[in-house]
N, C-alpha and C positions, 0 to 999 in steps of 0.2 A: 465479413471479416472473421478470420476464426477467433476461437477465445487465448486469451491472454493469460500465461500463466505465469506466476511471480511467486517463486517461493522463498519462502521466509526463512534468513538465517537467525531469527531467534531460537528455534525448534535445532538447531542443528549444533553436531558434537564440540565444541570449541576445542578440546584436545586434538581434532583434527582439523583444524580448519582447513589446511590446503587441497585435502581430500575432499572434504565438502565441498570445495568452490570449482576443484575439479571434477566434481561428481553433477554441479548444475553447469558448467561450459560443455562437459560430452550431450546434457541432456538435451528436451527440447523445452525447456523454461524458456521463456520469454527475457525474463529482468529478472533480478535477485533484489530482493525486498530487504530492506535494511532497516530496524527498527532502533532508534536512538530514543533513551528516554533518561529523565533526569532526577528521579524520586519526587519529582512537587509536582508533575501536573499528573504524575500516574504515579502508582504508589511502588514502582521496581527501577532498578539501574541497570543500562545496558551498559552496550558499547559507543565510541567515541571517536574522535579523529585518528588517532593510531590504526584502529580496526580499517575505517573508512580506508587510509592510504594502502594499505596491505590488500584489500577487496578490489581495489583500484588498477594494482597491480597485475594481480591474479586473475580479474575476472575477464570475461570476451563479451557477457552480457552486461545491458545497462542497467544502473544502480538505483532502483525504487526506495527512495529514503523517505520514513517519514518519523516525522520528528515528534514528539510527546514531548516537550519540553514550555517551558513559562518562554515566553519574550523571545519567540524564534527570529523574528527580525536580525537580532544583535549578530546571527549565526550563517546569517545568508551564505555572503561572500566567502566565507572557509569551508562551509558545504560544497560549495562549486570547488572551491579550488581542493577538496578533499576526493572529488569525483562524482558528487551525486549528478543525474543524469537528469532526472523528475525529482522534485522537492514537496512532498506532501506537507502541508500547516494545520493546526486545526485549528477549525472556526471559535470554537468557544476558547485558545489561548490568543488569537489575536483582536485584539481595540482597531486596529484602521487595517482590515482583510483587504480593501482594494489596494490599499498602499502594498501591500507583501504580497500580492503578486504580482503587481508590478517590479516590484524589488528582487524577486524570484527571476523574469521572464527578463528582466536587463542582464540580469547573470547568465542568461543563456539557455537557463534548464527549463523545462516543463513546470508548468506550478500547479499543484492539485492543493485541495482544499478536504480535508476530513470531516465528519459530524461523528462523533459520538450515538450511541446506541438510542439517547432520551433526544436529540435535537433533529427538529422536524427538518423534512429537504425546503420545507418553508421559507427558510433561513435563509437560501442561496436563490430568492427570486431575481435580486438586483447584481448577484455576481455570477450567476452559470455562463454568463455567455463570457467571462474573462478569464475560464482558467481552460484548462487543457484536460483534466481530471476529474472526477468526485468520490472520493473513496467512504464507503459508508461501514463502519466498525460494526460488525455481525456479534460483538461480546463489547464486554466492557474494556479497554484497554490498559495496556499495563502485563498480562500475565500470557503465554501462551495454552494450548491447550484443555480451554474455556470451551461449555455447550452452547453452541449457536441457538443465538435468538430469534426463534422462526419468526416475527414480525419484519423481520428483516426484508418478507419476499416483497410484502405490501411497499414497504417504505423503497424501496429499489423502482417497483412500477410507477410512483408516484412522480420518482425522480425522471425515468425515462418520458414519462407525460410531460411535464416541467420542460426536459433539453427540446422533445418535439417542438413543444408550442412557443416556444422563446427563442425558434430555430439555432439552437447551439451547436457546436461541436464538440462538445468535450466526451470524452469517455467515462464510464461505470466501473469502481474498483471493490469487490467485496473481499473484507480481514477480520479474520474469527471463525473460527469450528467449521471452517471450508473442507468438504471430503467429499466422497464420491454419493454420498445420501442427498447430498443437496446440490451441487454445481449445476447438472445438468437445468433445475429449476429455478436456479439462479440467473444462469443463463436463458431461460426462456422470460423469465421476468425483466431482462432487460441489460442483466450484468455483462462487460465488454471483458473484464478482467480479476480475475481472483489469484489472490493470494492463499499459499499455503504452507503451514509450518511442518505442525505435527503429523497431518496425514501423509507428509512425504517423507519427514527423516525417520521416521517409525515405522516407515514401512520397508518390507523385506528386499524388497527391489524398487528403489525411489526413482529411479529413471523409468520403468515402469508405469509406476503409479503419475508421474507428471504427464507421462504420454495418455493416461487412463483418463484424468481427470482434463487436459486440453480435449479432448474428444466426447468429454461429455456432452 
């Protein structure tokens, strides 16, 4: 399978948004990564259901959302019906993870599951084989534009060992300081799917650089 590229419209010009989202439909992105956050579980505010229906709209690619917010349960069902395609949760904002993805996967969408930079792939022994996903945050979340955490390559193999021996199917998503220094290693470590913000809308030719970094 080639690699999965998903770039991030945090990093991207809001004064233009429809430019932006026509600049990842001509590209070869994969999904458009959509980062919704609420100021209590990460310490910045994004965007929200307005954005979502407008990207909905606009976009040809499917909607990788993941959500930084307290108590995503409450938000399922307006996610879906806002567009999202795959719905990322994180583990340490939810109390009953097997219930929300179930909750996810009745709404239709993909259900992934985040860890944070400090929580071990340990955490997901009794649920790798129930989501579709595992996105494992390369920074701390919350800000874009953040140095990757080289421990990240370790904790990605660990994770792939994990899906082998629990015969899972789900895929590998790495978010944070993603560029052309590391994907390629990311990828051989195991990674199915990276995200990326700033190394694409910063760069001079972003359609380019998405082709550059899926070919890593």
């Amino acid at each position: 399978m080639s690699l999965i590229l998903s770039p991030s419209l945090l990093s991207a010009d809001f004064g233009r948004l429809n430019e932006e989202i026509t600049l990842l439909n001509e590209s070869e992105a994969d999904w458009i990564h959509v980062d919704v956050m609420d100021g209590v579980f990460v310490p910045n505010i994004s965007f929200g259901f307005p954005v979502m229906k407008t990207l909905k709209e606009k976009s040809f690619k499917p909607l990788d959302v993941h959500l930084m917010i307290v108590d995503p349960d409450r938000y399922i069902t307006r996610f879906r019906e806002a567009g999202a395609d795959i719905l990322n949760v994180h583990y340490e904002a939810c109390s009953h993870l097997h219930r929300t993805i179930q909750s996810i996967r009745k709404e239709g969408m993909k259900a992934a599951v985040t860890l944070n930079p400090h929580t071990p792939v340990s955490m997901l022994e009794e649920i790798v084989k129930e989501v579709d996903m595992v996105l494992l945050m390369s920074v701390n979340p919350g800000f874009g534009g953040q140095r990757f955490i080289e421990n990240t390559y370790d904790k990605v193999s660990r994770l792939k060992e994990m899906i082998e021996r629990k015969n899972a199917n789900c895929l590998i998503e790495i978010d944070g300081g993603v560029d052309l220094t590391n994907a390629s290693r990311l990828r051989e470590a195991g990674a199915d799917a990276l995200v990326a913000g700033n190394s694409v809308f910063s760069a001079s030719d972003p359609k380019s650089m998405i082709q550059q970094l899926k070919n890593s």
